[in-house]
C-alpha positions as CSV (number, residue, x, y, z in Angstrom):
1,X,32.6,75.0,22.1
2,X,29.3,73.9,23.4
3,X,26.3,73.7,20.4
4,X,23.6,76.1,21.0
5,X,20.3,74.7,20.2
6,X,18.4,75.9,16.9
7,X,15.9,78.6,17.4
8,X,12.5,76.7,18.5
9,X,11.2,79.3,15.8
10,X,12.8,77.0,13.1
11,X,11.0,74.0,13.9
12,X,7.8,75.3,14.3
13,X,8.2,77.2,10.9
14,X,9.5,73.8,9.4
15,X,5.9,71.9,11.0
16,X,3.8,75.2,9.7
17,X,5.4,75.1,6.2
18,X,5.1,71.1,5.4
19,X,1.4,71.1,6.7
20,X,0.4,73.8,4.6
21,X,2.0,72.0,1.9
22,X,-0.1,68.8,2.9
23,X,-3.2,70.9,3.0
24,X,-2.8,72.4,-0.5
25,X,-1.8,68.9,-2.0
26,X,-5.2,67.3,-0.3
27,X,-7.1,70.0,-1.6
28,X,-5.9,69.3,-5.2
29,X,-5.9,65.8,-5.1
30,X,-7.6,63.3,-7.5
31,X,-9.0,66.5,-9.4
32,X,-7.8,67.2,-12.7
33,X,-4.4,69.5,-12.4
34,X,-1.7,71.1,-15.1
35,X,0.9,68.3,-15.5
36,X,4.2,68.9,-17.4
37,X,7.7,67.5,-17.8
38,X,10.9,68.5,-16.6
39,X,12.4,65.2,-18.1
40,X,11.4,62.0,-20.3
41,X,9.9,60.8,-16.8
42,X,10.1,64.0,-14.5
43,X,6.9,65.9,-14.1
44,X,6.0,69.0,-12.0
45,X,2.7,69.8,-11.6
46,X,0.8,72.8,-11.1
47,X,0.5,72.1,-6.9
48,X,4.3,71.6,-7.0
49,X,5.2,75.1,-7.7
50,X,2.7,76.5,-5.8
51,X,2.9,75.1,-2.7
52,X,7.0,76.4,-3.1
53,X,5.8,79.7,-3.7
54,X,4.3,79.7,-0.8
55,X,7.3,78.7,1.2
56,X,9.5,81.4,-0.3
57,X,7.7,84.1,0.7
58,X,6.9,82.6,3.8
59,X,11.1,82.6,4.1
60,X,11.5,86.1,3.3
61,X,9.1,87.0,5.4
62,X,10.3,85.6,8.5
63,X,14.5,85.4,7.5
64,X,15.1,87.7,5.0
65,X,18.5,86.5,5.5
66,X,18.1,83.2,4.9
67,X,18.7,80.9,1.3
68,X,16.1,78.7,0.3
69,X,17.3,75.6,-2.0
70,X,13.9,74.0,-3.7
71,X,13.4,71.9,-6.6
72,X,11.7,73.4,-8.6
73,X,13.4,77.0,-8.4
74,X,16.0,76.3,-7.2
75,X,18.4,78.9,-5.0
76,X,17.6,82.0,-3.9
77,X,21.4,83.1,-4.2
78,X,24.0,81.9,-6.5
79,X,27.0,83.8,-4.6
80,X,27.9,84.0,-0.6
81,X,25.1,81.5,0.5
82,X,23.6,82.5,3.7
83,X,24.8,80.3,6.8
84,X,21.1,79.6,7.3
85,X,19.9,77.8,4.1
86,X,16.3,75.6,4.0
87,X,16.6,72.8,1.2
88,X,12.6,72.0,0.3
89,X,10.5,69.5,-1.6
90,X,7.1,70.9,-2.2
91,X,6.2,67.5,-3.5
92,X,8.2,64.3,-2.9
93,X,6.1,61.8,-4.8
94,X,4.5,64.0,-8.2
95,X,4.8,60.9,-10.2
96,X,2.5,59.3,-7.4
97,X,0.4,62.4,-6.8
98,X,-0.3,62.9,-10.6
99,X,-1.7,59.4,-10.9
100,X,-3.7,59.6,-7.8
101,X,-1.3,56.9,-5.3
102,X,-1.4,58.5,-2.6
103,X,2.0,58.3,-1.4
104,X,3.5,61.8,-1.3
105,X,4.8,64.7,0.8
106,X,6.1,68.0,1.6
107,X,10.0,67.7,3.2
108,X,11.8,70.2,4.7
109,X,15.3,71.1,6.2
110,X,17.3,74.0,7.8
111,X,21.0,73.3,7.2
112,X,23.2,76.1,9.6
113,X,27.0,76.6,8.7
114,X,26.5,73.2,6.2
115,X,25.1,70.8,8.9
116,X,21.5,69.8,8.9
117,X,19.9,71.1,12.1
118,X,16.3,70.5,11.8
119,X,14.5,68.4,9.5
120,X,9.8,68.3,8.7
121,X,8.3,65.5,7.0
122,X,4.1,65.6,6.2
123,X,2.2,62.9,4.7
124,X,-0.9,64.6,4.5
125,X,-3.1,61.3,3.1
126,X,-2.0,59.3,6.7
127,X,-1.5,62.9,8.5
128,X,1.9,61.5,9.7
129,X,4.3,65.2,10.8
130,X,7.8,63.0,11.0
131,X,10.2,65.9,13.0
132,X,13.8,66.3,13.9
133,X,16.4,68.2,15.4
134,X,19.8,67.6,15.8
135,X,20.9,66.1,19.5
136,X,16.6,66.5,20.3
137,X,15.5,63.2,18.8
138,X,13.4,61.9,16.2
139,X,9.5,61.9,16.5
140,X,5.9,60.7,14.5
141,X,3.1,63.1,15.6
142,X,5.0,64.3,19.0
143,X,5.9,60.1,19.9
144,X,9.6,59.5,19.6
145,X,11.1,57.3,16.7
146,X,13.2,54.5,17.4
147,X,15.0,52.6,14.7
148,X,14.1,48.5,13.8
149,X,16.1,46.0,15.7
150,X,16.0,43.9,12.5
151,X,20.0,42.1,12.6
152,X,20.8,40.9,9.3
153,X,20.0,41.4,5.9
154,X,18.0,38.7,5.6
155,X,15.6,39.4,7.7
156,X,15.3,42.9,6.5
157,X,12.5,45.0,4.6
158,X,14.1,47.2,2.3
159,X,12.9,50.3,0.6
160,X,14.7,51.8,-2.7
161,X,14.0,54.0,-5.8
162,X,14.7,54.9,-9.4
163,X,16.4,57.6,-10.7
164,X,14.8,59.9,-13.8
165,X,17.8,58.8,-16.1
166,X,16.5,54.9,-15.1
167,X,15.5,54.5,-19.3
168,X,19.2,54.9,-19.8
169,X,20.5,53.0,-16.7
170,X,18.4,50.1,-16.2
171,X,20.7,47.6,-16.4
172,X,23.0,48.6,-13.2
173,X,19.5,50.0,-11.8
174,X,17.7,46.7,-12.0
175,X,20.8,44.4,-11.3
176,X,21.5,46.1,-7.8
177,X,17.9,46.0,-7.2
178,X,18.0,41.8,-8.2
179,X,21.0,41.5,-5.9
180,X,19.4,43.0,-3.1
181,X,16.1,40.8,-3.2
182,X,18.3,37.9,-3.9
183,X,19.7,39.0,-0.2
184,X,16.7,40.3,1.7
185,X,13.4,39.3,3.0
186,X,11.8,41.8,0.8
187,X,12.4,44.8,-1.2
188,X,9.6,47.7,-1.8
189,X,9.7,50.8,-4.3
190,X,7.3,53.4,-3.0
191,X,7.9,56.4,-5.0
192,X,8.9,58.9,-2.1
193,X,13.0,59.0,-0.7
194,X,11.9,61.6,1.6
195,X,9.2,58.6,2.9
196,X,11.4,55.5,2.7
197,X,13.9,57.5,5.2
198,X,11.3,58.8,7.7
199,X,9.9,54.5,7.4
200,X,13.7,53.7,8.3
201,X,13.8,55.5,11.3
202,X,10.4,54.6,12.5
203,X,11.3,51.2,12.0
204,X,8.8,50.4,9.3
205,X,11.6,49.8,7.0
206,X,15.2,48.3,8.1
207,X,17.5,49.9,4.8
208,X,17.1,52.1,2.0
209,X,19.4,52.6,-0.4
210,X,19.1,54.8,-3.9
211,X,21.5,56.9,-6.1
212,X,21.6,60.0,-7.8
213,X,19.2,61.9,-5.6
214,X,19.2,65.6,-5.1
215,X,19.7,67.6,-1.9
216,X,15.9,68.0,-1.1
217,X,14.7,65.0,-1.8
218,X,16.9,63.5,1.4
219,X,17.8,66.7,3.4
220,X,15.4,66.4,5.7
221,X,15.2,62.0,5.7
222,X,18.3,62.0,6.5
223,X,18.5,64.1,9.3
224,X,15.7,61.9,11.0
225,X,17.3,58.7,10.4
226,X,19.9,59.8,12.1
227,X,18.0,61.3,15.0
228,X,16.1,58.2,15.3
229,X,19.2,56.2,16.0
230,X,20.1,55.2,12.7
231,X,22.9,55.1,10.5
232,X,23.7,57.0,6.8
233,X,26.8,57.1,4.2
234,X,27.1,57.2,1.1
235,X,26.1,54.4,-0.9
236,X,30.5,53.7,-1.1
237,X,30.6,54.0,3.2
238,X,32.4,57.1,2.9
239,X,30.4,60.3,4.6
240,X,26.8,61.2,3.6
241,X,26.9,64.4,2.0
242,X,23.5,65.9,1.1
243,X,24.9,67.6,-2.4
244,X,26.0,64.3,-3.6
245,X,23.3,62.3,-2.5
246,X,23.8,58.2,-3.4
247,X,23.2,57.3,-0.2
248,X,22.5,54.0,2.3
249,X,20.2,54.5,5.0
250,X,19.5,51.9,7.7
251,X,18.7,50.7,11.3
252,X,23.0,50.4,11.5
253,X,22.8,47.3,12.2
254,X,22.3,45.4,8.4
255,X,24.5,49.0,7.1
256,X,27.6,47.0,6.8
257,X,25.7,44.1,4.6
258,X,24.4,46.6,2.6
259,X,27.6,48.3,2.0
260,X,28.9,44.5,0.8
261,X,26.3,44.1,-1.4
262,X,26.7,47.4,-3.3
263,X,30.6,46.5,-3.4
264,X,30.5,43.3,-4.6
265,X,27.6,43.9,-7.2
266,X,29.9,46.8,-8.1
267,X,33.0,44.8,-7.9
268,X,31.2,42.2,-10.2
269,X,30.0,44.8,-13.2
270,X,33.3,46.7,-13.3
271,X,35.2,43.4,-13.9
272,X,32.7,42.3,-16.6
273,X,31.6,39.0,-14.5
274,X,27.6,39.8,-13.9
């Protein structure tokens, strides 16, 4: 059976949805705005869940049949998912946004029949639209992405996060984290997953690794790492799978270090020898 392309009116719904996120976080931005917690560390803010109201009416506007899965509502149906579901991120970054860094985004996927199909990334601060769709390529503001060269580990720049349970899990947080600068040329934390994986498959970053991520904070990352010639698992080399989202991204070639570094690290802290 031969793949038939996604609808080009996905895409362009995916573009018009993140930059209308973009423009309603810039218009917010470094003003004072309603901040609460969803966790100890986890905040939503006011922009947040406006920008995914927005989206879901935009969605049932356009596909009444469709599911949306967003963070901070979560999904539109509990039973029978539609085959056509977007997973969304109003605002991958909050923590940064709330503080005024500006390193944040809106990130959206469509995911037909459980396979990610198209994939919109905005960084409204650097106006970077990172796009994707399945078997078309990878592309920065219409120019095609092409993963780093980079060949080992050692000469790598890589990219990571912190969960929101990290002030109960710091010690296997921080110890992977050691192991990997003890390995790399460098390691960076910039707040945003959704950004570290659209900087892997430009080639700004050669890895990223992080666990205990949700669906929407990778959906659409992952699908442009791919696109962009890279390489994704989970962070144990089995499959990537978006709803269990401990993942290793890379440039392919260092993925196989990477996935020896997580073993062995692992290896070490189960036996009680780091």
């Amino acid at each position: 059976m031969i793949a038939m392309a996604p609808d080009p009116l996905f895409l362009a719904t995916a573009i018009e949805a993140v930059v209308r996120a973009g423009d309603l976080q810039m218009a917010h931005f470094g003003q004072t705005i309603e901040v609460s917690k969803k966790g100890r560390i986890d905040l939503v803010t006011e922009v947040d869940v406006a920008v995914e109201r927005t989206f879901r009416a935009m969605v049932a506007e356009r596909f009444a049949d469709h599911d949306v899965l967003a963070e901070e509502f979560g999904t539109t149906r509990d039973f029978a998912p539609a085959r056509r579901r977007w997973i969304f991120d109003p605002l991958d970054g909050t923590t940064n946004y709330a503080h005024g860094l500006p390193i944040f985004c809106s990130s959206l996927a469509l995911e037909i029949d459980g396979r990610l199909e198209v994939a919109a990334v905005y960084d409204p601060w650097r106006r970077e639209l990172f796009t994707a769709e399945r078997g078309g390529g990878a592309f920065l503001n219409g120019q095609p992405l092409r993963v780093s060269e980079v060949p080992t580990l050692l000469d790598a720049l890589l990219v990571t996060g912190f969960p929101y349970n990290v002030h109960e899990t710091a010690v296997p947080v921080v110890g992977l984290f050691g192991e990997f600068i003890a390995r790399a040329q460098a390691v960076r934390r910039l707040g945003s997953a959704a950004l570290d994986l659209c900087y892997v498959g430009a080639g700004r970053m050669d890895g990223f690794w992080e666990e205990r991520l949700k669906p929407w904070d990778v959906a659409a990352g992952a699908l442009i790492v791919q696109e962009a010639g890279g390489q994704i698992t989970a962070i144990d080399g089995t499959a990537f799978d978006v709803r269990k989202a401990s993942l290793i991204a890379s440039n392919g070639r260092i993925h196989q270090e990477m996935l020896w570094t997580v073993e062995e690290y692992k290896g070490r802290s189960r036996n009680g020898t780091d």
